[in-house]
N, C-alpha and C positions, 0 to 999 in steps of 0.2 A: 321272308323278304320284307325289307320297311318299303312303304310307298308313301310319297305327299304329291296332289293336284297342284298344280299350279294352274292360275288365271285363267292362263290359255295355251294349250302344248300336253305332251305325255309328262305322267307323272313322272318324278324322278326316281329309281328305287339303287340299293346297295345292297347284295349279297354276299357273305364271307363264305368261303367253302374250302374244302380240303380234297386235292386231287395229288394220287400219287407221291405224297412228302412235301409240297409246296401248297401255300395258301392263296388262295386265288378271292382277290375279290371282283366282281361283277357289276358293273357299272349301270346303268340303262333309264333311257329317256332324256331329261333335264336335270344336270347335276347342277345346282344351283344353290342360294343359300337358304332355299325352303328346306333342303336336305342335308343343313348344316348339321343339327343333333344327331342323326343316321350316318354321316359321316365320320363323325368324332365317334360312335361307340365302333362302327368299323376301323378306324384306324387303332381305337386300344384291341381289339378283339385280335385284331394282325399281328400288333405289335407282342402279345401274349403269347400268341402261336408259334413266333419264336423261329418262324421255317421261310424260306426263299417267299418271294411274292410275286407273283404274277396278278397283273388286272386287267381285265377283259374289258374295252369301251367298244366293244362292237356294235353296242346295243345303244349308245349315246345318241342323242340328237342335240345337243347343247351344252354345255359345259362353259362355267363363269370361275371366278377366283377360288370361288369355295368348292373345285373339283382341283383346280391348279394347288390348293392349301392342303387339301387329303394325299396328292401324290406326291407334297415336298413332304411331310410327315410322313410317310412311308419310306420314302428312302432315307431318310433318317434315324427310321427306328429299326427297318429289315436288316437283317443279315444279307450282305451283297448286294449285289444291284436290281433293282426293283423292276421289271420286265412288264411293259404295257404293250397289249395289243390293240390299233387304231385302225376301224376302217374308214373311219369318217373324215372326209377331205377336211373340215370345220373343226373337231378336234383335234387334227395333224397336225393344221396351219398353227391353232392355239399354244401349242406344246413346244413347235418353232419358234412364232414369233415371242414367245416368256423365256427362251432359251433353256425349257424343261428338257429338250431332247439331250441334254446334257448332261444332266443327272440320271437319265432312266437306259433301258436298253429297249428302244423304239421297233417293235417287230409290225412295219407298215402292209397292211391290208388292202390298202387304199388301192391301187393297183395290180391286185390279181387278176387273172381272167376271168369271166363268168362263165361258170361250170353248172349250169341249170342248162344247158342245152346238151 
């Protein structure tokens, strides 16, 4: 997993993994542009893999252009349509209001129940 600190906030990190025939990559903390380099070898490493993509931002707490720039380069380079899961009210809104939820197949989190009880 890459990590970079930012200022002030959780680091940002990106993981690429392989679940069942699809490439998932894993978002988590501050995707920003401290985590530009980490994002460009994650988007060639996807793009190589060759297989369906699924990305996981459950784990986001921020997201700036350079996480909106990783997921237009991915659907561009996946085969089919590039499947993100969002539980974050704040990367929902982002994805809406850039008009990404249009390019992606938005599987929203945001309002499940809470099942800790």
């Amino acid at each position: 997993m890459n990590a970079t600190m930012p200022a002030d906030g959780q680091p940002g990190s990106v993981q690429v993994l392989e679940d069942d025939g699809t490439t998932v990559a894993v978002l988590g903390g501050e995707i920003d542009s401290d985590l530009a380099r980490d994002l460009e070898q994650a988007a060639r490493d996807v793009a190589a893999a060759g297989r369906p993509v699924r990305v996981d931002t459950r784990s986001v707490t921020f997201m700036d252009s350079a996480g909106l720039a990783f997921l237009a380069r991915l659907c561009g380079d996946a085969p089919g349509t590039v499947q993100v899961l969002v539980a974050a009210p704040t990367v929902k809104l982002i994805l809406e209001m850039t008009g990404m939820v249009d390019a992606i197949d938005l599987v929203d989190l945001t309002s499940e129940p809470d099942r800790t009880s």
